[in-house]
Each structure stands twice: as structure tokens, then as C-alpha cells.
N, C-alpha and C positions, 0 to 999 in steps of 0.2 A: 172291419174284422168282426167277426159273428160273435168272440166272444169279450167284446167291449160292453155290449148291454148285459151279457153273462156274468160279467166279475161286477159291473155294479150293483147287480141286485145284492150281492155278498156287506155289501158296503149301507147297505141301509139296516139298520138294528132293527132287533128280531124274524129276520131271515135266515132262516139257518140253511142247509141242503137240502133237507126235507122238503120244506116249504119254497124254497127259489123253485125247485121241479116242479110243484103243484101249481105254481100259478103260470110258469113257461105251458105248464101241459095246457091249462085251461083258455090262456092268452091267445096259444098259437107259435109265440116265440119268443125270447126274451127282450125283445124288440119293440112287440107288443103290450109288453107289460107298461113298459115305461108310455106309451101311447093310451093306455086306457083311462076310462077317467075314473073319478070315486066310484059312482052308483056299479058301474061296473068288476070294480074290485069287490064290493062288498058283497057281489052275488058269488063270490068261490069261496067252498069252505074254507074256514080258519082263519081269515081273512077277515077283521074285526074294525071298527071304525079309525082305533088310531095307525094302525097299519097302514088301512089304506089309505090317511091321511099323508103317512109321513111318504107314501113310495110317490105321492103325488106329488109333495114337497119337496122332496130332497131328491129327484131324479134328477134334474140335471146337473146338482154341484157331486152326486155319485156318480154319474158317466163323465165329469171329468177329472174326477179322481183316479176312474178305469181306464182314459187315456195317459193321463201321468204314469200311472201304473205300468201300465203297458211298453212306453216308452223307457221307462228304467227297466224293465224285464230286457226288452232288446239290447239295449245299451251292455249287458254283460249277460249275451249269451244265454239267455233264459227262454225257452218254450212255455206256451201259457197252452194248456188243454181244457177246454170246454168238454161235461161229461156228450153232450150230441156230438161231438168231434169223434170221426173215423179214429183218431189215433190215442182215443184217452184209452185205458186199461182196460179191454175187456170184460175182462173177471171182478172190476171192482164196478165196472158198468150196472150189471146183474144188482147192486145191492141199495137196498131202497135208501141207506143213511148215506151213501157214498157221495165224497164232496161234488158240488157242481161244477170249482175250477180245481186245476192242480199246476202248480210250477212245478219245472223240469230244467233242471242242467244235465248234461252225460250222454253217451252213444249206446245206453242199454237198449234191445226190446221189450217194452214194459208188456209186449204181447208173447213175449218167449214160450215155445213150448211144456217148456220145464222152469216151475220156479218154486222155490220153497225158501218159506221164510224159519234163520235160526234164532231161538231168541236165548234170555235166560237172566240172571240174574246180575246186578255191578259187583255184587262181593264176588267173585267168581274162585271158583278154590284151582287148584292145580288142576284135579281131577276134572273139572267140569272144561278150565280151558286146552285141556289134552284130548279131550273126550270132542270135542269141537271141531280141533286139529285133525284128529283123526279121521272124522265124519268128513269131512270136506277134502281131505286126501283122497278116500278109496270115492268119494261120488265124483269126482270131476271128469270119470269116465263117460256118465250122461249127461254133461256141460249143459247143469242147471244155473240161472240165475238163482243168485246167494242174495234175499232179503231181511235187514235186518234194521237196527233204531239207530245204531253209529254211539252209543252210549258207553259206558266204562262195562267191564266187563266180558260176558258172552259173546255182546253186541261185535264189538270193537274186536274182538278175537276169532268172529267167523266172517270178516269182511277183511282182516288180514291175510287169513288162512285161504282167504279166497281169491286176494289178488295174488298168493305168494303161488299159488296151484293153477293160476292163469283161468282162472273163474271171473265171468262180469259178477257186482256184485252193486248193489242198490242201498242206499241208507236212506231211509224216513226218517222224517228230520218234524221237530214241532217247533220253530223257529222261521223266520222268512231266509231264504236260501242263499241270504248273503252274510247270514249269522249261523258260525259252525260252532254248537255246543256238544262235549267240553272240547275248550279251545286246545288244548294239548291233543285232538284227534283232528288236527287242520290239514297235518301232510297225510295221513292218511285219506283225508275226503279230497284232498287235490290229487292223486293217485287213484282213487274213485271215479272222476272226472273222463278219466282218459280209458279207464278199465271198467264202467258200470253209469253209476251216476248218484244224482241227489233228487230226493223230490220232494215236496210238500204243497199243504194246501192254504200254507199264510202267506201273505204278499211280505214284499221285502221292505227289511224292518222290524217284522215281529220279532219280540224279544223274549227271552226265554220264561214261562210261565208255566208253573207243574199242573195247574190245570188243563193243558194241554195236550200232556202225555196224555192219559186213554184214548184222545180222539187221532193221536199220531198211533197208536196199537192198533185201532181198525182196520186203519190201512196196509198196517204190515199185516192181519190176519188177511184180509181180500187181495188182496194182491197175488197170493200163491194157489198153488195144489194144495199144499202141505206143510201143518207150522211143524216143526221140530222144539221140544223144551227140554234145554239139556239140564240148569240148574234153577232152583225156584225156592226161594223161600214160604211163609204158608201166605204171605199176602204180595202182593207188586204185581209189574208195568206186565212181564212176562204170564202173568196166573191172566190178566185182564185177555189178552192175545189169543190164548188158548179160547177162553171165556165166547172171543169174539169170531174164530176160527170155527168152533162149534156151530155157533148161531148163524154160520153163514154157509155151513156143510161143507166145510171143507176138514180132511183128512186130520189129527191128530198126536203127534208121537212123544214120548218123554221117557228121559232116560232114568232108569230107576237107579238111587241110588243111597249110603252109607244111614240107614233109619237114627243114628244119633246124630247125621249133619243138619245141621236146620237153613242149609242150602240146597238140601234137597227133599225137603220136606213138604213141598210144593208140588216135585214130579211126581213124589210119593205117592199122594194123595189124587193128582189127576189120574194115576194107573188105577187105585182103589175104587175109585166114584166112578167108572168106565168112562172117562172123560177122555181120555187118551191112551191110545194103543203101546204099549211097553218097545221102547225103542232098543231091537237087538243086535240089529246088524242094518250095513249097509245095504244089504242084497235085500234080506228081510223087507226092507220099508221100501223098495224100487218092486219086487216082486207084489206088496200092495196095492203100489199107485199103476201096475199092468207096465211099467216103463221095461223097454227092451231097449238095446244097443241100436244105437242107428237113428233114423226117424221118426218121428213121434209124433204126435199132435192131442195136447189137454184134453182130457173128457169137456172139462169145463168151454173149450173153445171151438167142440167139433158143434158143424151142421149139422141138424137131422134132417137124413133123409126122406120126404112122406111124400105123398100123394101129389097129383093136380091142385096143387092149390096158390093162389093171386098170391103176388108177392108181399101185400100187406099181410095179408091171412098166414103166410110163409113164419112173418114177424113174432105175429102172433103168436100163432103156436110155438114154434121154437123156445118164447119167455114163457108158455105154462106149460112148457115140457121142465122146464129148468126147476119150477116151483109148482106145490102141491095144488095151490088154487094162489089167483092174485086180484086185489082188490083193480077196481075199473081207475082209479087215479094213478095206483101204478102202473099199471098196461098202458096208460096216456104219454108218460114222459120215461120211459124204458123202452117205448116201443119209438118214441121221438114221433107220434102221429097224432097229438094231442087227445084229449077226452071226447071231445064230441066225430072226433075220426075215428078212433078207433071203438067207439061204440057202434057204430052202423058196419065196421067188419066184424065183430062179435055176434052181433043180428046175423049177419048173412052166415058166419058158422055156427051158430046153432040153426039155422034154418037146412046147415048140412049133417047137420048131428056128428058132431067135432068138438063142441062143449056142450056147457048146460052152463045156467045161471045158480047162484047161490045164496042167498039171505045177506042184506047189506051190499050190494055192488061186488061180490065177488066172482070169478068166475076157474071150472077148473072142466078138464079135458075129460073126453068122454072114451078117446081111442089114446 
């Protein structure tokens, strides 16, 4: 399975997602990596002597950990997506931090035309979980997947509201996915199961650790079109989301609301800072995202149409249409054609004048 050597690299310390990708890019494959020897590890950046010590070391007791792993993921029904896998998430594909594996339970399309993620706060007032209620009533006419954390709360009250409206509905979970926190939200996540799903990026076992939320927000920010923030105090998980939702240019909306509630003191402040567009209606925030009745298809997931151009160069351009300019390591393991491929189709398009180079390895489109 391709992504056995994928989930080992996770498994040796100090590899995060960033870096599992840069050395996959530079390797050739994550196959590779585990094949290469020191000298050659230490020629890729960031890639330091004890690094390369330890991937040389512990490579093979982490690829059998990735079979162990592997084999309890199947044993209860678990999908393991490697980010080069056809079927990992599109839309979180696109993002340089996005994890390298992800576990999957549930019958959702994590490729859905429509998906927005609701977030918001655990103290949740009446208002805010009526206001939820609402929202997920009048949109289930454009049968969006409903993205959210499965937490006390916002959370927990737009993943009901979405299986009670016949909405699939996703919970990001920072937990390994045979560990449902809080456990009082278990028959909802087994009702999830069959109506949406669960997903994360820790193997099973991981146990709950609050350092883990931000890096569980990420994903509910990439995941969608469009986060929604219906209650937010001036600090938490829901302000992070937004935070990450921005930085990944995806759409914004928060509901303004009671300036002495210090639950909403959050949404307040994201409307003030232009951080987020004032969420006023239903219609309002579908007439943003261009969504119309019937069939759809993501901005985020359409092909561009262009010119004659090879299917690698296709690649290419498509990810620096999506972004302003991108550094030549991420064009390597975004484009899945590694660094030294995908530099000789970058030659041959600026030899068509289709890009230009930029200062540092970067490179950004010219048409």
C-alpha cells in the first residue's frame, strides 16, 4: 500500500507535514525516503545531521509500526488517505501545512461541491445555538456538507441540526478516531457515521491533548468554501479557525451580535477588523459564494480551462493559478512530480513565456 511508507515518516520525530512533503518531493517518493542513505539526506534542505540520523535509524521499526497501524485502521473500518492519494480532500490538498495522512470513518464526500464549515463557541447562549438552527434549516436547500469540531457547544449543535435537516455532516476530531471527545457526544458521532463522518489526522489511540486543537481548526478552516462564526468570545478554538480560514483564502462570515455579550465579542470584532463579512441571511452568504439551486461545482475545485499545454505544465499552472507565486519545493510535492521534475517543466514554461522566475525559488504566472 503506497501509504505505509507515508504514515511512517509521521512516526519518526521531528517530521511534521511540512517536512514529510519536502523530503517525499526531493526523494521521489515516500518509498524512497526510507531507501536513501545519510549523505543523501543531508543534501535536502532542513534536513540536519540528527534527522537524518534518526530516519536512517528508525526506519524500519516506523514502517512497522505503519503496518500495525494500518491493520488496526482496517480491523474497524477506517480509510487511511495519503495527501498524493486521488481521494484525500482536494481543497486541503492546495495547503502547504496540510497533514500528509488523514484517517477517515463515514460515507461523506470530503470532495463535496458545497461545504462549509460552522464553528463557534462551547459556552454557547441560546441565541447563538437558535441562530445555528436556523442557518442550517433555510441552507439545506443547497445540500452543503456541514463541517465542524464535534465539541460542546456551536459545534455539537450544527452537526445536529444537520443530521435532524438530512444534511451529511463531518466532525474533526483531534483525538485518534476510536476516541470520541466529549464522550456524552458518542451517539451523536455514531449517527454521524452513517449521515457524514469523522476524520483526523492522529492514529488510533491518540488521547485527548489541548495542544492539539489549533492543529484540529486547520483543517476545519481548509476543508470548506466558507467558515461561518456564529458565537466567539475574544479569545478560542473558533477565533483560531477564522484566523486559519483567512490565511488559506477562503470566504469568511460571522454573526454580529448583543456588544455586552462576551460571546459575542469575538464575531464582533472579526466584522470590525474586516476579517469577516457580517453574516445576514441565508441567501445573502449563497448569493456570495455565486451558489445557485441545482448543480454546482467549488471555485476552489474547478479546472482551468487554458491553452495547448503537456499535462505536467497543465499541473503546473493550475497550482500558480490558485496562488499568487509558489516557492519550487512546493510546486514539487503539490504538483506530486517531485523537485527536480518539476523544475525542467518550469524551464520549458518560461521558455513559453507562461511564467517568469522570482528571487528565492519562486515562481508566479505571467498570463
Amino acid at each position: 500500500m503506497s501509504y505505509i511508507h507515508q504514515l511512517a515518516l509521521t512516526y519518526i520525530a521531528g517530521i511534521g507535514p511540512m517536512l514529510s512533503k519536502q523530503l517525499v518531493s526531493y526523494c521521489g517518493s515516500a518509498e524512497k525516503v526510507f531507501e536513501a542513505n545519510k549523505s543523501k539526506l543531508l543534501r535536502i534542505p532542513n534536513i540536519g545531521e540528527v534527522l537524518a540520523e534518526q530516519i536512517v535509524l528508525q526506519g524500519r521499526q516506523a514502517l512497522s509500526r505503519a503496518e500495525i497501524e494500518i491493520q488496526k485502521a482496517e480491523n474497524q473500518g477506517i480509510k487511511i488517505f495519503s495527501y498524493l492519494d486521488n481521494n484525500y480532500p482536494q481543497r486541503l490538498k492546495q495547503l502547504e501545512d496540510a497533514p500528509s495522512i488523514l484517517f477517515y470513518k463515514g460515507n461523506a464526500d470530503l470532495n463535496q461541491s458545497r461545504i462549509i464549515s460552522i464553528v463557534g463557541t462551547r459556552q454557547a447562549t441560546d441565541y447563538g445555538r437558535g441562530i445555528t438552527e436556523d442557518i442550517i434549516s433555510e441552507i439545506k436547500k443547497y445540500n452543503p456538507l456541514i463541517v465542524s469540531g464535534l465539541a460542546y457547544g456551536i459545534d455539537i449543535t450544527a452537526h445536529r441540526a444537520a443530521l435532524k435537516n438530512g444534511l451529511q455532516t463531518l466532525g474533526v476530531i483531534s483525538t485518534g478516531l476510536d476516541i470520541i471527545y466529549p464522550d456524552v457526544h458518542k451517539n451523536t458521532a455514531q449517527q454521524m457515521l452513517i449521515q457524514g463522518g469523522l476524520l483526523s489526522e492522529h492514529t488510533l489511540g491518540t488521547e485527548i491533548d489541548q495542544r492539539l486543537f489549533p492543529r484540529r481548526n486547520r483543517i476545519i478552516a481548509g476543508l470548506c468554501d466558507a467558515v461561518i462564526v456564529v458565537e466567539a468570545g475574544e479569545k478560542g478554538g473558533a477565533l483560531i479557525t477564522a484566523e486559519n480560514a483567512n490565511d488559506y483564502h477562503r470566504e469568511v462570515f460571522a454573526v454580529a451580535g448583543n456588544i455586552n455579550n462576551k460571546y459575542s465579542l469575538g464575531c464582533n470584532q472579526l466584522i470590525q477588523k474586516h476579517k469577516a463579512s457580517i453574516f445576514v441571511s441565508v441567501q445573502d452568504f449563497a448569493e456570495s459564494l455565486n451558489w445557485k439551486l441545482g448543480q454546482y461545482e467549488s471555485p476552489l475545485l474547478k479546472k482551468k480551462i487554458t491553452f495547448d499545454l503537456l499535462p505536467e505544465e497543465q499541473i503546473v499552472y493550475d497550482l500558480l493559478s490558485q496562488n499568487k507565486e509558489m516557492h519550487l519545493d512546493d510546486l514539487g510535492w503539490q504538483s506530486q512530480l517531485g523537485v527536480s521534475r518539476v523544475a525542467a517543466v518550469l524551464l520549458n514554461m518560461e521558455f513559453k513565456n507562461l511564467l517568469k522566475a522570482l528571487p528565492g525559488k519562486k515562481f508566479t504566472l505571467l498570463t
